[in-house]
TORMI-162852 format. One record per residue: x, y, z of N, C-alpha, C, O in turn; residue number from 1. Coordinates in pm, whole numbers. Last residue first. Layout:
<pts>
PT, X, Y, Z, X, Y, Z, X, Y, Z, X, Y, Z, NUM
...
</pts>
This chain:
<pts>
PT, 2939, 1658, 1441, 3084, 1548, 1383, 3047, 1476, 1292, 3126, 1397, 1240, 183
PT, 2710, 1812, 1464, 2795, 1813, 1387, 2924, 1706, 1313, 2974, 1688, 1202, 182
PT, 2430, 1553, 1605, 2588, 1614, 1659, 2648, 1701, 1475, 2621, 1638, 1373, 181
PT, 2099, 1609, 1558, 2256, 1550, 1526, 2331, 1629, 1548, 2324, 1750, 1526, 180
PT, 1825, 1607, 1792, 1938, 1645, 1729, 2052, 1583, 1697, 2111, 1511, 1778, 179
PT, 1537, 1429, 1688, 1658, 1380, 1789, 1794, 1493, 1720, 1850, 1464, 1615, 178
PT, 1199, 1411, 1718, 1293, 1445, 1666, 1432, 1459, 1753, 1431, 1496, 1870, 177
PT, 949, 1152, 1685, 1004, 1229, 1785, 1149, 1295, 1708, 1207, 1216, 1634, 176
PT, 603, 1067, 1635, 752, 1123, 1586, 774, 1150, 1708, 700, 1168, 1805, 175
PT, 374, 1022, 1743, 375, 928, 1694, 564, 937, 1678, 640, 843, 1702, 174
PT, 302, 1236, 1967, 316, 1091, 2013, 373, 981, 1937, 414, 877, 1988, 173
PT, -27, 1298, 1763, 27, 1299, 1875, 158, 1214, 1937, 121, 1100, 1965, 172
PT, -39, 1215, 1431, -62, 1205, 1560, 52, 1241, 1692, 172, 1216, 1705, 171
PT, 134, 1350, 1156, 142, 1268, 1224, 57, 1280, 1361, 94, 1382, 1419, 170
PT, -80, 1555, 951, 32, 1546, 1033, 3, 1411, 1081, -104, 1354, 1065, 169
PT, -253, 1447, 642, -282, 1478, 767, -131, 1466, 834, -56, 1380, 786, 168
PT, -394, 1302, 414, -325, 1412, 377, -330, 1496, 543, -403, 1593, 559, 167
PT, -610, 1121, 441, -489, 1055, 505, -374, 1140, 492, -265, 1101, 534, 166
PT, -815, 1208, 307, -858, 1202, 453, -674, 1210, 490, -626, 1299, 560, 165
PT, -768, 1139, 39, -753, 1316, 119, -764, 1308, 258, -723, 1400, 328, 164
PT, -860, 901, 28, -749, 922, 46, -720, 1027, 56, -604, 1032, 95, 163
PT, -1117, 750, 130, -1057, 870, 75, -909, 899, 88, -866, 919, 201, 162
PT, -1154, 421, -58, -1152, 547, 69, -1098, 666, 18, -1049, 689, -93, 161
PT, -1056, 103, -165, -1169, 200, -222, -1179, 282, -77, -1211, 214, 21, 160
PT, -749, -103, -142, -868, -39, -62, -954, 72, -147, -874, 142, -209, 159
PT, -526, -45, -290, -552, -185, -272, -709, -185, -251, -785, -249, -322, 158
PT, -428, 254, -327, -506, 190, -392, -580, 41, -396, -667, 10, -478, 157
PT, -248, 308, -101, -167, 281, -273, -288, 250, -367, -260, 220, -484, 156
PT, -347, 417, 86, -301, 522, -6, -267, 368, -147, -275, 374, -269, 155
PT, -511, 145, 156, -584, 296, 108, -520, 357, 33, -566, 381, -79, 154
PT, -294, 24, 237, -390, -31, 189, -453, 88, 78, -437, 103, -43, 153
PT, -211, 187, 493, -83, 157, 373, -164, 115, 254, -120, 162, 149, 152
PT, -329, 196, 714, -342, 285, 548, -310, 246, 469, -365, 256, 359, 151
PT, -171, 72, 909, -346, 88, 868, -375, 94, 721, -430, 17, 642, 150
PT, 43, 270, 907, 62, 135, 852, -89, 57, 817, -110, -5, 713, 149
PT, -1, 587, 762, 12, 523, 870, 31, 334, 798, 30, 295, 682, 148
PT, 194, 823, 596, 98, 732, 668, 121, 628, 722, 230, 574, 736, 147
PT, 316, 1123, 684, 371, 982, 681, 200, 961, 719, 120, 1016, 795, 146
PT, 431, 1355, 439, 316, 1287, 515, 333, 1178, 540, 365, 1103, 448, 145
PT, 714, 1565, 563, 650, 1511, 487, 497, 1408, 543, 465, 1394, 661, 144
PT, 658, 1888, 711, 678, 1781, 719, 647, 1672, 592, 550, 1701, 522, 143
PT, 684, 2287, 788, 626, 2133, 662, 729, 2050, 718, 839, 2085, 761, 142
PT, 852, 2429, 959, 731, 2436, 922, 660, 2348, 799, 567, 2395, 734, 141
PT, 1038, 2315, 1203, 1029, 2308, 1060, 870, 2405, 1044, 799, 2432, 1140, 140
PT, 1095, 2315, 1464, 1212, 2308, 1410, 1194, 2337, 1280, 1291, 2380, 1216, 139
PT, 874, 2261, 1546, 956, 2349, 1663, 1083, 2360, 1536, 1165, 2449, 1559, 138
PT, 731, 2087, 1435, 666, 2209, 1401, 756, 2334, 1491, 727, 2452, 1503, 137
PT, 810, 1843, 1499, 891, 1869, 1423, 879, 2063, 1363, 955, 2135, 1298, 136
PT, 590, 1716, 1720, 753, 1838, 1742, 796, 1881, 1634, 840, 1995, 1654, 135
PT, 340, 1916, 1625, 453, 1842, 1732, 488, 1759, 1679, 426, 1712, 1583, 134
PT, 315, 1944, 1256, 263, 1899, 1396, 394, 1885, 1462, 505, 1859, 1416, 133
PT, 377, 2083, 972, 441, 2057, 1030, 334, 2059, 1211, 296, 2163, 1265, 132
PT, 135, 2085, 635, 201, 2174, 761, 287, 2088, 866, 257, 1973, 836, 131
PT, 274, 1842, 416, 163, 1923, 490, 260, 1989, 610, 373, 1971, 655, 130
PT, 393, 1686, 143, 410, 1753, 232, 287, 1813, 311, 188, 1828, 239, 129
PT, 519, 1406, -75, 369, 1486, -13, 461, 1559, 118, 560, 1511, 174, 128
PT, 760, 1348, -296, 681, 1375, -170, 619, 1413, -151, 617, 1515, -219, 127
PT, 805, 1192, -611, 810, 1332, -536, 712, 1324, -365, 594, 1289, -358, 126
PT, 986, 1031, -858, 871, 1020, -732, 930, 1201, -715, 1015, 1279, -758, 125
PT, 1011, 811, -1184, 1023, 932, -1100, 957, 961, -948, 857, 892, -929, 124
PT, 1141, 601, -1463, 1020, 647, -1317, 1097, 710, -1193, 1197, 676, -1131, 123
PT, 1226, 676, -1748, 1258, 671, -1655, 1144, 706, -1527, 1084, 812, -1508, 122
PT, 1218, 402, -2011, 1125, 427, -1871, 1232, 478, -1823, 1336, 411, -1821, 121
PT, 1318, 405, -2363, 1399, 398, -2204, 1301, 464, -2128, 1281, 581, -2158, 120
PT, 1298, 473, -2572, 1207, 413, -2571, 1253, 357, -2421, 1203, 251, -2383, 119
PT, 1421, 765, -2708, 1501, 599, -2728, 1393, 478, -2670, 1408, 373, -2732, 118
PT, 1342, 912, -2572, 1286, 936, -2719, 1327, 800, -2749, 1256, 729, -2820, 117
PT, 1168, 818, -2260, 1284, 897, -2326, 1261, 871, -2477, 1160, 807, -2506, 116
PT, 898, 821, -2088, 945, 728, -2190, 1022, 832, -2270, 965, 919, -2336, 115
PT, 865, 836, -1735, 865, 943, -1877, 946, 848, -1954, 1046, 796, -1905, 114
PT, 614, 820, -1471, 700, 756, -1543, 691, 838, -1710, 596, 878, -1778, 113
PT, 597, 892, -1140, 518, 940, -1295, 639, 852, -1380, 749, 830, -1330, 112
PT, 429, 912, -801, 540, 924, -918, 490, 908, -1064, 372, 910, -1099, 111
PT, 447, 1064, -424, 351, 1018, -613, 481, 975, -746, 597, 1016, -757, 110
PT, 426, 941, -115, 499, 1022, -227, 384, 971, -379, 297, 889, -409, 109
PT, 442, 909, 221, 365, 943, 101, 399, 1001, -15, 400, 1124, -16, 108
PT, 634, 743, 390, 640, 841, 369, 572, 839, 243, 625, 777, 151, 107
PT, 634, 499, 659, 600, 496, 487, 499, 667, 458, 383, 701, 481, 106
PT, 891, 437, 890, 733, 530, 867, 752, 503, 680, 851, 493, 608, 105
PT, 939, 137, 1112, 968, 250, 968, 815, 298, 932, 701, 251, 936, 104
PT, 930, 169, 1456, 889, 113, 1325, 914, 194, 1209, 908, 317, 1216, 103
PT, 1027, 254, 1702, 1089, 252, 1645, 1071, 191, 1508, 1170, 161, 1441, 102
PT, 831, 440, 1878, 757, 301, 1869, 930, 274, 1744, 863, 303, 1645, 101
PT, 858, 702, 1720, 871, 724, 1865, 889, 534, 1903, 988, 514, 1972, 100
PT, 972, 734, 1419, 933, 695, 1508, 899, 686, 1642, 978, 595, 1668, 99
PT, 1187, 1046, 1335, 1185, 867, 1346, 1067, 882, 1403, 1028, 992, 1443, 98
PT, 1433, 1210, 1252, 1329, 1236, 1266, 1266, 1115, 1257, 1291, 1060, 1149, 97
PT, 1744, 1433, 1308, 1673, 1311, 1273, 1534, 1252, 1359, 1521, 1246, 1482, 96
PT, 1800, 1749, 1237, 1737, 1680, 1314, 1730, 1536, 1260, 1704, 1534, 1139, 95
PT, 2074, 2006, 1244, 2017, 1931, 1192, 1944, 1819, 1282, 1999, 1786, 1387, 94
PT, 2094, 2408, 1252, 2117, 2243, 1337, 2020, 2154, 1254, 1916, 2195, 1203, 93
PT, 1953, 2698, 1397, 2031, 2622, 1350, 2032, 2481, 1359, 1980, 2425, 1455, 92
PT, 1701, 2891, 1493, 1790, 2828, 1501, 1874, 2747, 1405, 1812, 2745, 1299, 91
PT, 1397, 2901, 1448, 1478, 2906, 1607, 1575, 2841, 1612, 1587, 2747, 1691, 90
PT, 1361, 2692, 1152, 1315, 2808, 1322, 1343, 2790, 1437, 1324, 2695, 1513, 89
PT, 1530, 2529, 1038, 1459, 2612, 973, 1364, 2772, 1064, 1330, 2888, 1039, 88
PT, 1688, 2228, 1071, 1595, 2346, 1094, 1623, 2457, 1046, 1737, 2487, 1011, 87
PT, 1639, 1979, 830, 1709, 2108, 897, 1634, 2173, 916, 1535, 2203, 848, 86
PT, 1636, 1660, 917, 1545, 1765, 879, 1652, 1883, 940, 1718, 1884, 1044, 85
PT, 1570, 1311, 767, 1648, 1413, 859, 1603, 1539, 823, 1539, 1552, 719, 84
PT, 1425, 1071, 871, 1437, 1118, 751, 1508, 1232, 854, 1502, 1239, 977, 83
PT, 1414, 625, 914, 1440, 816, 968, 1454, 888, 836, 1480, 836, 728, 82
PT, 1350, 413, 786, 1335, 449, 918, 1349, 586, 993, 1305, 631, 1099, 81
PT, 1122, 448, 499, 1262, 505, 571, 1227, 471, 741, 1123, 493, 803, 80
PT, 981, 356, 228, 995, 354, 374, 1139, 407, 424, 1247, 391, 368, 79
PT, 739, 556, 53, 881, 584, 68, 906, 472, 191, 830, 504, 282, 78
PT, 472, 445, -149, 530, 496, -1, 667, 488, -52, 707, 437, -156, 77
PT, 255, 654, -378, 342, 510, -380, 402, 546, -210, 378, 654, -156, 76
PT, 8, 675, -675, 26, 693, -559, 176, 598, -484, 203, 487, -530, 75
PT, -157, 757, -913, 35, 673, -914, 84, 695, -745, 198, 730, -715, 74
PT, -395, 854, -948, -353, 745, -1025, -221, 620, -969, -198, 499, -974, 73
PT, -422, 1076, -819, -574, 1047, -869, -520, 862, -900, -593, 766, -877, 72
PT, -167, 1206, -808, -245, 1181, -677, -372, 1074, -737, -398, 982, -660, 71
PT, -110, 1267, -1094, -54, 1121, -1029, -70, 1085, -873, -20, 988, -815, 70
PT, -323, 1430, -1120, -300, 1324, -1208, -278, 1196, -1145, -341, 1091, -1131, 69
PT, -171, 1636, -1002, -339, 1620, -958, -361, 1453, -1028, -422, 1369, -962, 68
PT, 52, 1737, -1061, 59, 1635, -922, -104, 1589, -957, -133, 1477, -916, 67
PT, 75, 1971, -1249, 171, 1858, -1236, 115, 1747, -1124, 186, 1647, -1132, 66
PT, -158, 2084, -1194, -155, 2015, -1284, -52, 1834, -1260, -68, 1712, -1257, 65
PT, -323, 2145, -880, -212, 2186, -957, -161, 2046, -1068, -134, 1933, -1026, 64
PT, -517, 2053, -652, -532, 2141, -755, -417, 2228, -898, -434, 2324, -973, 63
PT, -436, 1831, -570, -524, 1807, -681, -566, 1944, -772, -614, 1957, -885, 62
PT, -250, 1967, -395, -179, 1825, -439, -282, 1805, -608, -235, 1779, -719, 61
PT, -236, 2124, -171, -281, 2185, -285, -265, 2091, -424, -268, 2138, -538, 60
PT, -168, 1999, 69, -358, 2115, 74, -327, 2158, -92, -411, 2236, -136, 59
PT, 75, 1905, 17, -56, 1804, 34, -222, 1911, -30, -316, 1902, -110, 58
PT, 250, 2030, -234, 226, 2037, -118, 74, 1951, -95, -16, 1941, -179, 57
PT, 579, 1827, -306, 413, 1865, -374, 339, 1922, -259, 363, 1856, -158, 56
PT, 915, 1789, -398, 804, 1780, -280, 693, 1805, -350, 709, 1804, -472, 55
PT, 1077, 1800, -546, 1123, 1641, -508, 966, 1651, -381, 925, 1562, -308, 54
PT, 1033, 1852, -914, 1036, 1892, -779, 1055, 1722, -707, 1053, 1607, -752, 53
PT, 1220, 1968, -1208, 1211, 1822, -1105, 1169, 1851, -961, 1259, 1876, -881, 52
PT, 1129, 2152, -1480, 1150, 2142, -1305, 1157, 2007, -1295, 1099, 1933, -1375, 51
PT, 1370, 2046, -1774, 1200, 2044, -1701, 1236, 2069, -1566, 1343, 2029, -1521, 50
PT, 1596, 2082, -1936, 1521, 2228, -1847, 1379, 2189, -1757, 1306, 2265, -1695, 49
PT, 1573, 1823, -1974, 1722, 1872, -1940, 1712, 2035, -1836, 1770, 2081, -1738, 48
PT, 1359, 1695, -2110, 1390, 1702, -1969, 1502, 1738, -1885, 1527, 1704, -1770, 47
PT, 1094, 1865, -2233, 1266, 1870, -2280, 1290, 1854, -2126, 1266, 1936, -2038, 46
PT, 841, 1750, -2240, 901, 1815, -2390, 1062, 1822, -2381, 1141, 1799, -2472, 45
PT, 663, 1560, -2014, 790, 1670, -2046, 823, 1625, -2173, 834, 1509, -2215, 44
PT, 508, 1375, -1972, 446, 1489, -2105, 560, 1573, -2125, 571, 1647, -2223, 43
PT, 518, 1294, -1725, 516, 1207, -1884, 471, 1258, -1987, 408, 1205, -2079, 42
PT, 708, 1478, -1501, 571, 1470, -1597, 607, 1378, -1697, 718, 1382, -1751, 41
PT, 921, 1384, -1229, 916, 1426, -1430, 851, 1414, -1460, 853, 1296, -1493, 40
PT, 1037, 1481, -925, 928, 1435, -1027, 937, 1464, -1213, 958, 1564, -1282, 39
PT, 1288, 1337, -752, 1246, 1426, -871, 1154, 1410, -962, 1170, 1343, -1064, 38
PT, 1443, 1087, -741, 1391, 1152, -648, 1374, 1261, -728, 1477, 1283, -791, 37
PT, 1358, 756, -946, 1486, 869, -923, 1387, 994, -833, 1265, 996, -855, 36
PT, 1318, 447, -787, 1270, 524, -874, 1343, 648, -823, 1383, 662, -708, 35
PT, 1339, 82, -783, 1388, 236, -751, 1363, 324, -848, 1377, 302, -968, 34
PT, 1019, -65, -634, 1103, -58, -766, 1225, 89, -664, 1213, 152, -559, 33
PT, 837, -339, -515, 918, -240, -494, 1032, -171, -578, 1139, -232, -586, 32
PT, 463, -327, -495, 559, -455, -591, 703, -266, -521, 674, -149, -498, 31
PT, 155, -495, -518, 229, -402, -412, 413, -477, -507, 455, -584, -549, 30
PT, -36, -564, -866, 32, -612, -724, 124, -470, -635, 148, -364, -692, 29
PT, -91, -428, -1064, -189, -409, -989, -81, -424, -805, -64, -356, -703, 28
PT, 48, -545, -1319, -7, -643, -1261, -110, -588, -1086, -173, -665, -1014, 27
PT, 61, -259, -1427, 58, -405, -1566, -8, -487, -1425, -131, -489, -1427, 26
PT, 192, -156, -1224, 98, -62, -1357, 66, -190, -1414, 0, -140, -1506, 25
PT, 230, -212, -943, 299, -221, -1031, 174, -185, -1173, 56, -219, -1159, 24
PT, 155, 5, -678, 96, -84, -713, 212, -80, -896, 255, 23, -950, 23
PT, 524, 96, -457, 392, 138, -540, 324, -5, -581, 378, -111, -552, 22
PT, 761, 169, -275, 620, 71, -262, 562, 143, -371, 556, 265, -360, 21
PT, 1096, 256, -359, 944, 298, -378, 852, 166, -356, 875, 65, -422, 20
PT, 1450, 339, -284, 1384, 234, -287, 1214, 283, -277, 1194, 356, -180, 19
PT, 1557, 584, -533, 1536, 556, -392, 1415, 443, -399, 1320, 442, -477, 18
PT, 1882, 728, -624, 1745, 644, -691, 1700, 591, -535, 1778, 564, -444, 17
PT, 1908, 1134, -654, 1943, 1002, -678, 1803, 848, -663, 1681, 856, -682, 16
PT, 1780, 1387, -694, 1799, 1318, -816, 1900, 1172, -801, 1953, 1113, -895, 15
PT, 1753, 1426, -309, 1684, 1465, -529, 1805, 1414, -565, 1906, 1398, -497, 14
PT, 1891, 1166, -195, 1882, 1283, -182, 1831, 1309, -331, 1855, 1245, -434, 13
PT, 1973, 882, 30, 1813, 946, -47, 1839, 1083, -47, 1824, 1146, 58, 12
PT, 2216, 808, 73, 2194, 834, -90, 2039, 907, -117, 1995, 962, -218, 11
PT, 2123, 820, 406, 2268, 775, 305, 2143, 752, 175, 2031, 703, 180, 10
PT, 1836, 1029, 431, 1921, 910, 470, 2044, 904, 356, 2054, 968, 251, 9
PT, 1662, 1162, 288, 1616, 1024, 315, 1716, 943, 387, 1702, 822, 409, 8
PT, 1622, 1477, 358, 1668, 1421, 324, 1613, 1256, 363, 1535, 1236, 456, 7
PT, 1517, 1836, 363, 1521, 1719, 432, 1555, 1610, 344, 1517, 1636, 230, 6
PT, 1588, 2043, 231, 1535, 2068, 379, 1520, 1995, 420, 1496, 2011, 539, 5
PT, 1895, 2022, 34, 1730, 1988, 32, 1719, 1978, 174, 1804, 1922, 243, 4
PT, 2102, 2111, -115, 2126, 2128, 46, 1951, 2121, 25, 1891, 2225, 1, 3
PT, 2134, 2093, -384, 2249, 2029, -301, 2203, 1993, -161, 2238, 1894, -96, 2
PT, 1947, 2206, -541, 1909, 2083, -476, 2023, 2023, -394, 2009, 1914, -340, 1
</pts>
């Protein structure tokens, strides 16, 4: 996990703590917690060997144990104004990856909360991913899912919809990717 294919910015990297929109479990409300980058099932048996993934893939999100749960239940956004991305095709080099309209994108993620034997919450997230759209599809092949600000409603649950609908690349127009200098 040193060198993750994409990153959140200064400190958003797996296993450190990153600012989360989710609905708060007890009061329902939109509420903002930090939660550690690495998913942990609330059923892990030993969390020293458990996987921690930090992604999920969207087209396969309900059909795989670990994620199907906390898609159905624990839905939450990431906001970042940029997320950075190494490429991966045709090449070398790192990208930062924003907005076109310069607004922060709310990056789709799930999380899970694991009650340690001592009786200590630790809450966890992991990213949604789908295939990679213009542009970033020049540089990557998966993107994370950014929804939209519309949505924001829908994915966390505020709203009754589908929320598979919103498991979709960015529009046309919406990203733009900006190479970083080495220095």
């Amino acid at each position: 996990m040193s060198d993750p294919e994409f990153d959140l910015g200064p400190g958003g990297q797996p296993g450190k703590m990153s600012p989360v929109i989710r609905r708060h479990p007890q009061t329902g409300e939109r509420h903002q917690d930090w939660l550690q980058w690495g998913l942990l099932s609330h059923g892990t048996l030993d969390p020293a060997t458990a996987p921690r993934p930090i992604h999920a893939r969207a087209e396969t999100v309900l059909e795989v144990p670990a994620f199907a749960d906390a898609f159905r239940r624990r839905r939450a956004l990431v906001a970042v104004d940029t997320y950075y991305q190494r490429r991966t095709i045709g090449g070398a080099g790192r990208f930062a990856i924003s907005r076109r309209d310069g607004q922060p994108m709310g990056l789709a993620a799930l999380w899970e909360s694991y009650v340690e034997p001592d009786g200590a919450v630790l809450r966890t997230f992991c990213l949604l991913t789908i295939a990679a759209a213009a542009p970033v599809a020049d540089i990557h092949d998966r993107m994370p899912v950014v929804i939209e600000p519309d949505d924001f409603g829908l994915w966390l649950g505020d709203e009754e919809g589908d929320t598979v609908a919103l498991l979709r690349p960015s529009a046309a127009g919406v990203l733009q990717c900006k190479p970083i200098s080495r220095r």
